[in-house]
VOBA-1610 file (N, C-alpha, C; in pm, whole numbers, padded with zeros to 5 digits, always signed):
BEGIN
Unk+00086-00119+00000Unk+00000+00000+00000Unk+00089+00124+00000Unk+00067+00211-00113Unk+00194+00320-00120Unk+00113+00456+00021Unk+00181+00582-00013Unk+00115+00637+00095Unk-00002+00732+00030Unk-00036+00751-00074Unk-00149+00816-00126Unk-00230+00744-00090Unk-00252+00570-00126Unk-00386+00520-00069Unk-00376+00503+00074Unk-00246+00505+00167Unk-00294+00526+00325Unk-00308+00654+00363Unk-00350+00723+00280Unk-00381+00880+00351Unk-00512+00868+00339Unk-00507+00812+00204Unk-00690+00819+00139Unk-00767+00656+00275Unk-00708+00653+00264Unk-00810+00546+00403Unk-00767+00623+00510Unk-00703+00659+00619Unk-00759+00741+00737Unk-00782+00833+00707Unk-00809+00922+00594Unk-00886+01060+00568Unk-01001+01095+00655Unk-01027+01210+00708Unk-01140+01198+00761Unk-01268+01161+00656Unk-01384+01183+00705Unk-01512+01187+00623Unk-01506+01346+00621Unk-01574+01315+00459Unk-01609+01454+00428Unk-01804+01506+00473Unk-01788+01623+00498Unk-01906+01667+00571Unk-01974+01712+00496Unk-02105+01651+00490Unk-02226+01726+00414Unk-02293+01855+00461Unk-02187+02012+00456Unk-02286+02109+00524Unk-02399+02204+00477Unk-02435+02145+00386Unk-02610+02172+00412Unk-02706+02050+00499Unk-02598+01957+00522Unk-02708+01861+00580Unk-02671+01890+00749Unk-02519+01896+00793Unk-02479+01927+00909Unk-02389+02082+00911Unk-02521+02179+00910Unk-02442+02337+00886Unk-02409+02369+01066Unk-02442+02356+01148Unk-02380+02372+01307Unk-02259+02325+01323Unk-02143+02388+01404Unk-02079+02314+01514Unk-02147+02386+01691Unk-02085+02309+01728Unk-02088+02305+01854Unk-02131+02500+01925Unk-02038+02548+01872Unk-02045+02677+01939Unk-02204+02743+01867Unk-02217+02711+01707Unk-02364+02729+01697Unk-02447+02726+01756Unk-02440+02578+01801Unk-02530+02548+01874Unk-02608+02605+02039Unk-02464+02624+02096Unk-02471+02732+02222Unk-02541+02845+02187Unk-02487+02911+02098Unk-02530+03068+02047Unk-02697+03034+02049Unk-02713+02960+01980Unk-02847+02944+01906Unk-03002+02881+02012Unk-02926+02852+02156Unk-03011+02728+02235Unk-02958+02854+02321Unk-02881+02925+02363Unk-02831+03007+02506Unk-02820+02932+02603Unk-02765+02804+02558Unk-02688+02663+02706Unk-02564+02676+02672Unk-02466+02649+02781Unk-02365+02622+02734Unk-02262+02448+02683Unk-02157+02459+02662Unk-02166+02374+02557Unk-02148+02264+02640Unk-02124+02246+02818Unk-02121+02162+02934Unk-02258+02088+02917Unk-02348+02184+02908Unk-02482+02136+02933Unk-02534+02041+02775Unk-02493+02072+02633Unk-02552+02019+02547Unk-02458+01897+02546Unk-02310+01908+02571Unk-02280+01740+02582Unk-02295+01648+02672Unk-02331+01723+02818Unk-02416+01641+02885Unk-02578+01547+02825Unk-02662+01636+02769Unk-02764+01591+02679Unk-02713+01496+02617Unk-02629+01519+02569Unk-02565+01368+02460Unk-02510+01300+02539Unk-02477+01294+02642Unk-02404+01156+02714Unk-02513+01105+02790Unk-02637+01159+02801Unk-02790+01087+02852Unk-02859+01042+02771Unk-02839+01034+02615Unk-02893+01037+02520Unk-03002+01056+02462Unk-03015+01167+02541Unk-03131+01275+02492Unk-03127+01335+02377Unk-02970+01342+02326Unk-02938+01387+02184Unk-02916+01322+02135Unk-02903+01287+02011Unk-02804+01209+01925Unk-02682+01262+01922Unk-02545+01221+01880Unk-02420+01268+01880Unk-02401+01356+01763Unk-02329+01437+01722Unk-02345+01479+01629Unk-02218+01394+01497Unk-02196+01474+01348Unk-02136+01379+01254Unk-01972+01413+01294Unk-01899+01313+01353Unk-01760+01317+01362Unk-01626+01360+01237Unk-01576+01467+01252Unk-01506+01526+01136Unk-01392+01441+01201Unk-01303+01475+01311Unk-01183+01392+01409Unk-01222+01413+01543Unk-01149+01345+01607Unk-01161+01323+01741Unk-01257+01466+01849Unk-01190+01550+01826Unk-01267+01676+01930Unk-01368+01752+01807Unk-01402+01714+01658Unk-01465+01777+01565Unk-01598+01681+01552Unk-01695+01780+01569Unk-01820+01702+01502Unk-01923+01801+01468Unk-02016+01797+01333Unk-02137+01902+01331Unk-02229+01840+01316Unk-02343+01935+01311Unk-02458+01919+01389Unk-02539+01940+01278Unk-02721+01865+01241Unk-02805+01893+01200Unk-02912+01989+01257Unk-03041+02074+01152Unk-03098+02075+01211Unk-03184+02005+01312Unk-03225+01874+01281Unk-03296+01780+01437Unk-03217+01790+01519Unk-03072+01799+01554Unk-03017+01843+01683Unk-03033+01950+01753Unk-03085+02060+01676Unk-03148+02181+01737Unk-03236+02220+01760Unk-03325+02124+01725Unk-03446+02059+01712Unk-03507+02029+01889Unk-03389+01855+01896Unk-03383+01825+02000Unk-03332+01878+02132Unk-03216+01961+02100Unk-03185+02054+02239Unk-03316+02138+02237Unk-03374+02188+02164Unk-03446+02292+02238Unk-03633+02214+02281Unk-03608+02091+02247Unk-03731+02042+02301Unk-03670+02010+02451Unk-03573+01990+02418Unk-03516+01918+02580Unk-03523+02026+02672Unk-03471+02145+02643Unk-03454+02237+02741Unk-03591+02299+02762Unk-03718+02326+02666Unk-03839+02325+02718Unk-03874+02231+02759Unk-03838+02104+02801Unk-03913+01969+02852Unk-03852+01992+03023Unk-03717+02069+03011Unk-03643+02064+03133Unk-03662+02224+03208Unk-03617+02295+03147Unk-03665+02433+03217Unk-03841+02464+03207Unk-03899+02499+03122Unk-04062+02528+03125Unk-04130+02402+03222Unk-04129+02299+03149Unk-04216+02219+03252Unk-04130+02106+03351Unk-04043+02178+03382Unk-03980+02096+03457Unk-03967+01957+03514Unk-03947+01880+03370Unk-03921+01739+03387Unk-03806+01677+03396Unk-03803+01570+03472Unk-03662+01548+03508Unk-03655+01487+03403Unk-03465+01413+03370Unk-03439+01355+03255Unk-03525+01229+03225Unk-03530+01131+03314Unk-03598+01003+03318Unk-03719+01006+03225Unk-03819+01068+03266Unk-03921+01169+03184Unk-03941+01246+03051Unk-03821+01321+03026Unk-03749+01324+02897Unk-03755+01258+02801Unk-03665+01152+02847Unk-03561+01021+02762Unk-03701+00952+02704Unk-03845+00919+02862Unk-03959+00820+02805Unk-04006+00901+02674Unk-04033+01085+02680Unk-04129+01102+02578Unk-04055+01130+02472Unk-03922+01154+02467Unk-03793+01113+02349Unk-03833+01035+02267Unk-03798+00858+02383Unk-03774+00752+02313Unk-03940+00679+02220Unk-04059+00787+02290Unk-04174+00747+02258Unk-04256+00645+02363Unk-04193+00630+02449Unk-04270+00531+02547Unk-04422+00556+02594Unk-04487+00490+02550Unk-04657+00499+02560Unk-04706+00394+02736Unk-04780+00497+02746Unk-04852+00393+02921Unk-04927+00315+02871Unk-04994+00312+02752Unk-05058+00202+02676Unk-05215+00204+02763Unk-05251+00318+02788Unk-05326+00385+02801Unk-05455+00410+02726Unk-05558+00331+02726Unk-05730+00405+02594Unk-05733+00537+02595Unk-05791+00593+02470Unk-05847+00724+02502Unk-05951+00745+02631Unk-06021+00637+02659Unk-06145+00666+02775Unk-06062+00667+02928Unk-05942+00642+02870Unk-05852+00587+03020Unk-05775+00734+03052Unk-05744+00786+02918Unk-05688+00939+02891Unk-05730+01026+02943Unk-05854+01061+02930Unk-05966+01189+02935Unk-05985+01134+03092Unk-06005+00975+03165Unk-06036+01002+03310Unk-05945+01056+03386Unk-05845+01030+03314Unk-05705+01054+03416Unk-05647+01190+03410Unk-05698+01276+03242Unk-05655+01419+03258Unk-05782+01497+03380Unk-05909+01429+03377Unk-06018+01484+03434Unk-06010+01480+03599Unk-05925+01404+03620Unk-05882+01352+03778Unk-05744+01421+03806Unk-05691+01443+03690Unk-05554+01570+03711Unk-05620+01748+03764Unk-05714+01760+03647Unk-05806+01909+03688Unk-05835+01866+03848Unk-05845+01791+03916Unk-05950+01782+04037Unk-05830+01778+04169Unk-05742+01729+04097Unk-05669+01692+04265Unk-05488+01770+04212Unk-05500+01816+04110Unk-05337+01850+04047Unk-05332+01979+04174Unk-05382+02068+04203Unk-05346+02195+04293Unk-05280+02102+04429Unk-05344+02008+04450Unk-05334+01977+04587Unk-05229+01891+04644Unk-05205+01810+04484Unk-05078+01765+04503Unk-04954+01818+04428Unk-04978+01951+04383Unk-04875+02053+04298Unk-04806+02000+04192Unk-04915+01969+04117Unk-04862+01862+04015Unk-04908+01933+03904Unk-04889+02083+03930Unk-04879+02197+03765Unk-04783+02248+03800Unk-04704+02217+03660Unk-04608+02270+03601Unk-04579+02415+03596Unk-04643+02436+03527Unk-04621+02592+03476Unk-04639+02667+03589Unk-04507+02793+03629Unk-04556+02889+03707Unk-04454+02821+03821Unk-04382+02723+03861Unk-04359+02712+03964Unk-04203+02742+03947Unk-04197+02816+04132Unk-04085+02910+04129Unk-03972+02808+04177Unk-03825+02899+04072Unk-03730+02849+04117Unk-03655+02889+04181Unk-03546+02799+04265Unk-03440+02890+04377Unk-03292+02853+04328Unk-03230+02953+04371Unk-03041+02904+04350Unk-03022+02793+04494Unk-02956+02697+04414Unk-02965+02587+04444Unk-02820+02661+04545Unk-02742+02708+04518Unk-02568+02699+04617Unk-02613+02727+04739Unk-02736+02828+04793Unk-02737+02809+04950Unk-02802+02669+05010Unk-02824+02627+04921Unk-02918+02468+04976Unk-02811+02412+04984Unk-02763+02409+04867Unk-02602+02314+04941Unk-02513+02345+05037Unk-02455+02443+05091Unk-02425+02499+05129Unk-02481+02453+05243Unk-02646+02517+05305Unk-02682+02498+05446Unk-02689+02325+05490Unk-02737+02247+05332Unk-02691+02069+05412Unk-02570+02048+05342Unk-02442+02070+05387Unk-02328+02028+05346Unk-02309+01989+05255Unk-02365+01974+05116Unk-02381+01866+05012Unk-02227+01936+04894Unk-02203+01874+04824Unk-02121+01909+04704Unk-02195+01924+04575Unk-02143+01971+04484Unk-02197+02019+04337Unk-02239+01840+04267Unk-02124+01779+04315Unk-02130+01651+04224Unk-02221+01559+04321Unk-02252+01594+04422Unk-02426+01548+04478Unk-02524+01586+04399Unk-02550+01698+04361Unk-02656+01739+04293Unk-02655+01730+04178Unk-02559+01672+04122Unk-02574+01627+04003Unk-02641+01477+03968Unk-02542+01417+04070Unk-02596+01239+04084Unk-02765+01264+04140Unk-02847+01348+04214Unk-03014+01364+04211Unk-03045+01339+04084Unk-02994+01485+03952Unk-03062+01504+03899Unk-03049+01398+03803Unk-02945+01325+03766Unk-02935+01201+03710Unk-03019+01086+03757Unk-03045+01079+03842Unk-03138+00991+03902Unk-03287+01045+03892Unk-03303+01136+03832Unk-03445+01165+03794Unk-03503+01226+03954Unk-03450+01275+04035Unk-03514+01308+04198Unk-03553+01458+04170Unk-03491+01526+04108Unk-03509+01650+04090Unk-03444+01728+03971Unk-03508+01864+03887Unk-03427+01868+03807Unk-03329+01975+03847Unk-03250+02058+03775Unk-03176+02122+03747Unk-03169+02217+03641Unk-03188+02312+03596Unk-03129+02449+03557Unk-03049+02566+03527Unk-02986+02587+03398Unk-02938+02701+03442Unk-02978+02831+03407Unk-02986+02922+03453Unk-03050+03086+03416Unk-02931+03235+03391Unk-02865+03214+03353Unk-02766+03338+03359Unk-02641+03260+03472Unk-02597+03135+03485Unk-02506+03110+03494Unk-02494+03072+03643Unk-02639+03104+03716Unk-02707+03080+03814Unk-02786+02897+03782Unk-02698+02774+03877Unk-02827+02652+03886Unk-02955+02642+03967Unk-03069+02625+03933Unk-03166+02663+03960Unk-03260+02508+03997Unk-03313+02514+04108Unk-03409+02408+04081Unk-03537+02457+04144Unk-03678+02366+04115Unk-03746+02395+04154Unk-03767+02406+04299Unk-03834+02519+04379Unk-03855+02513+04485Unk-03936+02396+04586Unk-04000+02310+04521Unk-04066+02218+04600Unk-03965+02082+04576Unk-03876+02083+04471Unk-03823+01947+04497Unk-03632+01976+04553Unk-03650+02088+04660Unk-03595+02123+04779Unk-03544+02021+04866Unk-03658+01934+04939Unk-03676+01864+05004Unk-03567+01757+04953Unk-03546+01682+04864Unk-03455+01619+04835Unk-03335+01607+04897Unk-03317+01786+04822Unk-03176+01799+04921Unk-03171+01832+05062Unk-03264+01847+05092Unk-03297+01806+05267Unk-03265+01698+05310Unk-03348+01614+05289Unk-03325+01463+05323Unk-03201+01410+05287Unk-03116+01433+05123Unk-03003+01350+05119Unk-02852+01424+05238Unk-02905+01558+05258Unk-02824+01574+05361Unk-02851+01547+05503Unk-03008+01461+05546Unk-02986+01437+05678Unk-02927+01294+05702Unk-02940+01221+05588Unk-02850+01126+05565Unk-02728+01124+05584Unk-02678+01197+05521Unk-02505+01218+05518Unk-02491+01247+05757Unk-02585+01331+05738Unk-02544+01382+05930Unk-02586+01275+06004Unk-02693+01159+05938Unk-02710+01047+06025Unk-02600+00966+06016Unk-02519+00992+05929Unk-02383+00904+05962Unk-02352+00848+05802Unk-02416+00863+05713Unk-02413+00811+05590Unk-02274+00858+05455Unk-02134+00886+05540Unk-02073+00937+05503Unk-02040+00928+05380Unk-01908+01010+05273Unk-01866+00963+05163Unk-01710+00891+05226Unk-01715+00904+05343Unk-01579+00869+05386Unk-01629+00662+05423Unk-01738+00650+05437Unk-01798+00533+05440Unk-01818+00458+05269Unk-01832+00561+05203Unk-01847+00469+05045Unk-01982+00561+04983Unk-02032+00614+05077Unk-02191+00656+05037Unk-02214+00759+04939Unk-02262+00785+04856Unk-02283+00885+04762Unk-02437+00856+04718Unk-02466+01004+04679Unk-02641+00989+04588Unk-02682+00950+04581Unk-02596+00861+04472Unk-02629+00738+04357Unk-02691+00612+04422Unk-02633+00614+04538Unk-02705+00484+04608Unk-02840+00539+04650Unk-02911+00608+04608Unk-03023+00582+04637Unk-03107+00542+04484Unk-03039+00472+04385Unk-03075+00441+04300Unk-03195+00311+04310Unk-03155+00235+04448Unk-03266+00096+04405Unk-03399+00186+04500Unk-03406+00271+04593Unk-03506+00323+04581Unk-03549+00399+04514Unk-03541+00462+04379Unk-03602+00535+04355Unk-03662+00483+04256Unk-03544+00370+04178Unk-03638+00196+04090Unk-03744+00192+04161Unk-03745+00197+04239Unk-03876+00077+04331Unk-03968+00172+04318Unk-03901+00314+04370Unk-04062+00389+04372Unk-04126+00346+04245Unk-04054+00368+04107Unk-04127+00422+03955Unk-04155+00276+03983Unk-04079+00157+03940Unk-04215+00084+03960Unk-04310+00048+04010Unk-04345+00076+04133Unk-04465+00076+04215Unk-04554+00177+04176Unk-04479+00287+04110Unk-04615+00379+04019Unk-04649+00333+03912Unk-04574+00279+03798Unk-04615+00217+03715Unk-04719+00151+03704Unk-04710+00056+03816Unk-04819-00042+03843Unk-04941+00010+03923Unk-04934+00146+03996Unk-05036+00241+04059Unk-05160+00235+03927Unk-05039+00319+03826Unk-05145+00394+03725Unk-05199+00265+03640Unk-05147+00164+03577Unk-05225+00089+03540Unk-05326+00022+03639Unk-05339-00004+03753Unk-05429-00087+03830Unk-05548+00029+03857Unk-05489+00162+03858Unk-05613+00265+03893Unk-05683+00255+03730Unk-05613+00271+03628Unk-05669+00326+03547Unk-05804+00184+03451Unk-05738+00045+03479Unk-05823-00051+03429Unk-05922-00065+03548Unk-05934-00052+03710Unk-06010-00075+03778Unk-06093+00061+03810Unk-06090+00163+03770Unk-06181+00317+03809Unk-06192+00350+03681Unk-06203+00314+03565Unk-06212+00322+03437Unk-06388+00412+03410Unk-06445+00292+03514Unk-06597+00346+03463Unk-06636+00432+03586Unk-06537+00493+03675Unk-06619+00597+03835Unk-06619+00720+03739Unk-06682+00813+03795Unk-06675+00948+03771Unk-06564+01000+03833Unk-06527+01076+03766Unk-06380+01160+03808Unk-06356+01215+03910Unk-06465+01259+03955Unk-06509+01310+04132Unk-06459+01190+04214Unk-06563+01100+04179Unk-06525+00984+04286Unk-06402+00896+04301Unk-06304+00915+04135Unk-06161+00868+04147Unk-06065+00942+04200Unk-06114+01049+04219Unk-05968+01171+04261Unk-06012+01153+04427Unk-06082+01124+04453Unk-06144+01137+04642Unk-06091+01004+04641Unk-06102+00887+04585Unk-06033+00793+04591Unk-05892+00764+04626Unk-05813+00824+04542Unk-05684+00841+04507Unk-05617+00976+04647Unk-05684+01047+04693Unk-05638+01109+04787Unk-05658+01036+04946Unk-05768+00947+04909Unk-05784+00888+05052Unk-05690+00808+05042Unk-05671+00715+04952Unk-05517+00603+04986Unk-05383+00667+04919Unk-05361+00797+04885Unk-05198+00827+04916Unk-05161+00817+05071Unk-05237+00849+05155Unk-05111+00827+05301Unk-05170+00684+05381Unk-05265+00601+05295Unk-05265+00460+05355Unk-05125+00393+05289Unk-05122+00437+05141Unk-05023+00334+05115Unk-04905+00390+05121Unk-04827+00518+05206Unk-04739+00572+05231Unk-04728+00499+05355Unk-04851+00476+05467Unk-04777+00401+05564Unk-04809+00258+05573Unk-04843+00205+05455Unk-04844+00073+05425Unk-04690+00034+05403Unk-04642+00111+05295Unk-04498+00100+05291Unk-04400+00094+05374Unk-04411+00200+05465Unk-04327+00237+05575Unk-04338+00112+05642Unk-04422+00053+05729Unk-04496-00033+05781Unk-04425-00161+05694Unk-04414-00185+05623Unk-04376-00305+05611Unk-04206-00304+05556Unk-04173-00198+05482Unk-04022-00234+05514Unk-03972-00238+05633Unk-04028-00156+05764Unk-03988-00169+05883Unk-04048-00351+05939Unk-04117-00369+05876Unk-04122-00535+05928Unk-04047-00625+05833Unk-04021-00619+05746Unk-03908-00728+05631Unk-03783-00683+05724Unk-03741-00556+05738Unk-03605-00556+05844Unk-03601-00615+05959Unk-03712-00578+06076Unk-03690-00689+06153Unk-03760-00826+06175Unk-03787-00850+06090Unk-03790-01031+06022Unk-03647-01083+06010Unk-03611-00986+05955Unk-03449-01019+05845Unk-03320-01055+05978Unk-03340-00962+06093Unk-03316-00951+06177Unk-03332-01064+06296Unk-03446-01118+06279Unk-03471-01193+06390Unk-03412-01323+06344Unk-03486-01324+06198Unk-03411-01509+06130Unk-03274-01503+06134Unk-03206-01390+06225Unk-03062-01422+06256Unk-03024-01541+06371Unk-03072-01476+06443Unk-03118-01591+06581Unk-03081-01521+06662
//
């Protein structure tokens, strides 16, 4: 092989730019994220990658600008975490009837204020004094928002999250002061098999509500659904505290 044809085989690819007219810094300009935040998107694969010229070179289509800016209205306006995202991304359907649709948006109008489950309008806070007052680090609050617990924001260079999913970082720092150190192994992330467990136990909420209250009136499913959120909050409680000391006793 002389060296004209080994140049011509590792050549890069040549770039189609009317098909990929962006790079990277376009893209910033054009979305007002910076370029931390859109290759994050692509390493969750919320984006697609863009077309590789060499190693640190790649451009971008329009559907990539497409997709950042659905993402960042999916993430800043209605504040959905990624998990949430990725489902209405990838197309994931609840497999849901239309008659199952309309009960369940009609049971959202009735009980959504009460369990603050509208979007729009809700205020955000700078997240650095929250960290700050529970000891937490930056790369804590990152491993939440990866875990779908809460989202994240940025506004002028300011991270922002919503004010009600606060609490998070409440709790993962009374953890850390109950003794749950990083000097022990502990980080975020381990709260990954609970937060599996929650989504599937909702999963299976909304299908069992939605094939068994199918035919109530919407009145009578939302009075439903508010009377057993804190039975089966301390149904739960209540019985992982008995599988532990079960677990406990079959020690001997």
């Amino acid at each position: 092989m002389n060296n004209s044809e080994r140049t011509r085989r590792v050549a890069p690819p040549e770039v189609d730019r009317e098909r990929y007219p962006y790079r990277m810094k376009d893209l910033c300009d054009l979305t007002g994220l910076e370029r931390q935040v859109i290759h994050f998107y692509i390493q969750q694969g919320l984006v697609p990658p863009g077309f590789k010229k060499g190693r640190n070179m790649a451009f971008y289509a329009e559907e990539h600008l497409e997709r950042i800016q659905l993402v960042r209205q999916l993430q800043h306006e209605r504040f959905l975490p990624l998990k949430a995202i990725r489902a209405i991304i990838e197309g994931q359907d609840d497999h849901f009837t239309p008659e199952q649709r309309v009960l369940l948006s009609a049971v959202k109008a009735r009980i959504g204020d009460t369990l603050g489950a509208a979007t729009e309008g809700r205020r955000t806070i700078d997240v650095a004094p929250l960290l700050e007052q529970h000891g937490l680090k930056s790369h804590e609050l990152v491993q939440l928002a990866e875990l779908g617990m809460l989202t994240t924001m940025v506004d002028k260079g300011v991270t922002r999250i919503p004010e009600d999913d606060a609490w998070v970082l409440e709790l993962w720092g009374e953890l850390r002061r109950a003794g749950f150190t990083s000097e022990l192994g502990f980080e975020a992330k381990d709260l990954a098999p609970f937060e599996n467990a929650i989504d599937q136990l909702f999963q299976a909420e909304k299908t069992l509500l939605a094939e068994r209250l199918s035919d109530l009136p919407p009145d009578e499913v939302a009075q439903l659904v508010m009377r057993a959120l804190p039975l089966i909050a301390t149904f739960m409680t209540r019985s992982h505290e008995v599988k532990i000391r079960n677990f406990f006793s079959a020690m001997g």
